[in-house]
Residue, then its C-alpha position, 0 to 999 in steps of 0.5 A: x286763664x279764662x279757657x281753664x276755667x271754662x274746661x272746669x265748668x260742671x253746671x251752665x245755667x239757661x234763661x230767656x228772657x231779660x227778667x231772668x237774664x238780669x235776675x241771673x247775672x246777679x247771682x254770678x260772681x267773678x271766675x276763680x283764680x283769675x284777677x277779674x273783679x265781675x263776672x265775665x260777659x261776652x255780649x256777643x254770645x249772650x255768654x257769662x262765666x263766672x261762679x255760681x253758688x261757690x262752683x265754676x258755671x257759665x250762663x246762657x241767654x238764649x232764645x226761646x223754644x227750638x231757636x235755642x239749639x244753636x245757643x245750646x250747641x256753642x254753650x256745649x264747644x265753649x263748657x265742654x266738660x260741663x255736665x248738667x243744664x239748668x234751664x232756670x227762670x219764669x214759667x206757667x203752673x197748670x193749678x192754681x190752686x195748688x201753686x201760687x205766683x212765686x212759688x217755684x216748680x222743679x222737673x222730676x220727669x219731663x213728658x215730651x209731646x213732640x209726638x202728641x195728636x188730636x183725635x177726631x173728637x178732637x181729644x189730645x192723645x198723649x203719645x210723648x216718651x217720659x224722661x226721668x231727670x238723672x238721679x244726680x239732679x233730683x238728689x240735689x233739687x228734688x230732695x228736701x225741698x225748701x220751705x225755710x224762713x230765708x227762703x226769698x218772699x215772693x209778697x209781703x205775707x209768705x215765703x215762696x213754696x217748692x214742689x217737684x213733678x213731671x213737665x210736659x214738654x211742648x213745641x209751643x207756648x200754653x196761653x190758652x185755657x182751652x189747650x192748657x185743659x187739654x194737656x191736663x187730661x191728657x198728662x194729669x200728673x204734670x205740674x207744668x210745661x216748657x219749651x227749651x227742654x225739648x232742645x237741652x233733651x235732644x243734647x242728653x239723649x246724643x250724650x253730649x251732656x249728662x242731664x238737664x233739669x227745668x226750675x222756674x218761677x210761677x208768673x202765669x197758668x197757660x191762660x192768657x193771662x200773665x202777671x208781668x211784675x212778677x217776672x223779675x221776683x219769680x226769676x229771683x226765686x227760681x234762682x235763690x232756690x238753684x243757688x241754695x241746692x248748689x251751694x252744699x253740693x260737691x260733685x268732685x268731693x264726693x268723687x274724691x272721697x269715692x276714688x280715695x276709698x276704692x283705692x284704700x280697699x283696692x291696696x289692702x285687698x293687694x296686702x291680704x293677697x300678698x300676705x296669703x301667699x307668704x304664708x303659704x309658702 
């Protein structure tokens, strides 16, 4: 029972941390079709299934930066027909003026910097590949972002904001304002950066996932100095925003819609033909 479900998992969402990790189970609910009354964990591999926002999705809690690859590999032989990651939960924003705590920060495109150096002035060079995120994930997070009045409150006196930009992708954590500076300059376009994506990255670009995208919520700005008690409202927000874009998505809608249509041209192009050639003889 629980193996056909996991065949039909399409999305399987990433956290790391246990504010994340807590603030995610909430949102998870039994698996369809079965007779459970919860979402089901597996502890062992830091594992749950269940639905997510009316789809079938599983949940990973994993370590952090390139330590998650091997929770991303068994996600992959356990939701082997899933297509998209969604690494989900608290990150950093590089302007504080622009983003304030709480407010939530989706990929379009990710920077890697796996490949970045210093020069002898000691300048960041940007040598990183940019990654757009697939066209399926941007029409559903990165489009008509929200700002409606159900949106989570991430304080008393506002709702949380939603914006959209590139990600550098670092082999380590900004917590310096020195080096968080520095990436500025060198990607003044990047709105943010993150760790775990270089790993989910290194899946897509074998084909063994179709996309991944990184949705996380303001607790920090890669300078030292993190704001803990909002780690659990910002996961909840990050959240609150994947599960409101899920929710009216319907991948296999769509396909079914497209197979029907194909199939009834396909049919009365055969009709024509068929047609076409009694009159003529």
């Amino acid at each position: 029972m629980l193996q056909s479900f996991c065949e039909r998992v399409r999305f399987v969402l990433q956290v790391v941390n246990e504010s994340e990790y807590k603030a995610a189970v909430t949102f998870m609910k039994p698996p369809e079709g079965t007779s459970f009354e919860r979402a089901v964990v597996f502890p062992s591999a830091g594992t749950v299934i269940g639905m997510f926002a009316g789809k079938r999705a599983g949940l990973i809690h994993t370590d952090e930066g390139s330590h998650c690859s091997d929770y991303v590999e068994e996600a992959i032989k356990t939701f082997h027909n899933a297509q998209f990651f969604i690494n989900v939960g608290v990150g950093y924003a590089f302007d504080r003026e622009k983003h304030k705590l709480g407010d939530v920060l989706v990929s379009r495109q990710i920077c890697d910097f796996q490949n970045m150096r210093f020069n002898k002035d000691n300048k960041l060079i940007d040598r990183g590949q940019r990654i757009d995120v697939v066209q399926d994930l941007i029409s559903i997070f990165c489009k008509d972002l929200t700002h409606e009045e159900d949106f989570p409150v991430s304080d008393a006196k506002r709702c949380s904001r939603v914006d959209a930009g590139q990600f550098a992708s670092l082999p380590f954590i900004v917590e310096s304002k020195e080096m968080r500076d520095k990436i500025r300059r060198a990607v003044p376009e990047a709105i943010s950066g993150d760790m775990e994506v270089r790993e989910l990255l290194k899946f897509r670009l074998k084909r063994r996932i179709e996309g991944v995208v990184v949705i996380k919520g303001v607790v920090h700005y890669a300078d030292g100095d993190k704001a803990e008690d909002w780690e659990f409202t910002a996961s909840l927000a990050a959240l609150n925003y994947v599960c409101s874009k899920l929710y009216y998505y319907d991948g296999e809608f769509v396909s079914y819609v497209c197979t029907y249509l194909l199939g009834s041209l396909l049919v009365k192009i055969i009709i024509l033909y068929v047609t076409n050639r009694s009159l003529k003889s």
